[in-house]
C-alpha positions in Angstrom: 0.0 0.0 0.0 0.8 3.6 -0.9 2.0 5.9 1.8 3.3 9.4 1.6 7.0 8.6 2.2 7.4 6.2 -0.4 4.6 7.5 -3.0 6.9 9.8 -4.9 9.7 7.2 -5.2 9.0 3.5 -5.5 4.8 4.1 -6.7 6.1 4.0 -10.6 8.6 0.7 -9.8 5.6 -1.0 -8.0 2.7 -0.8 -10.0 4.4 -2.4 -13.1 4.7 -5.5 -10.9 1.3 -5.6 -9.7 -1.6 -7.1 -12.1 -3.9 -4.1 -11.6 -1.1 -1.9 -12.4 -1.3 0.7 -9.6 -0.1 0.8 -5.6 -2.8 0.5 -3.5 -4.2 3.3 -1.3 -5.8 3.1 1.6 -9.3 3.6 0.4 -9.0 0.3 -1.6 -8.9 -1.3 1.8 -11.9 0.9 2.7 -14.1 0.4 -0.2 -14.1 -3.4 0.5 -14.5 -3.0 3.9 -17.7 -0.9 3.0 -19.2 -3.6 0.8 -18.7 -6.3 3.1 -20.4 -4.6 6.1 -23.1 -3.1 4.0 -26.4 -5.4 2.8 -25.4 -5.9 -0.5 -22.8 -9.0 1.1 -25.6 -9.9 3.4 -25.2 -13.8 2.4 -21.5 -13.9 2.2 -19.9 -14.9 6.3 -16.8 -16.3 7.8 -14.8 -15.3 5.0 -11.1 -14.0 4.8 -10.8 -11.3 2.2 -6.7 -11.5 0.8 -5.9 -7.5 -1.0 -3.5 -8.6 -2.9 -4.3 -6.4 -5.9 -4.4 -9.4 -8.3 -0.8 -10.5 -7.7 -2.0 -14.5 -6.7 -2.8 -14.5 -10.2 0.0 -13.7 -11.7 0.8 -10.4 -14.3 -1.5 -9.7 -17.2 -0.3 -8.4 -20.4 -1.9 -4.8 -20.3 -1.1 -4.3 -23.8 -3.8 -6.7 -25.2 
């Protein structure tokens, strides 16, 4: 995850290893946090949620 130290810096290096081709910020985090406390995940439970930013996946060719 992005933070202001390391933003200006690494951000550029990082994202072209990372599937969705971006650091992640902290509202990423929040956003799914949201969704999973809200109704619309009302039948999903006992789940653990992994933010890896598709990197168990592997890289995908962006130029396609």
């Amino acid at each position: 995850m992005a933070s202001p130290v390391d933003a200006d810096t690494s951000s550029g290096q990082s994202a072209a290893g990372i599937p969705v081709a971006r650091v992640g910020a902290p509202e990423d985090i929040a956003n799914a946090v949201s969704f999973f406390v809200g109704e619309d995940a009302g039948f999903v439970s006992g789940q653990v949620q992994a933010a890896w930013a598709g990197l168990a996946v592997g890289r995908v060719d962006q130029s396609l």
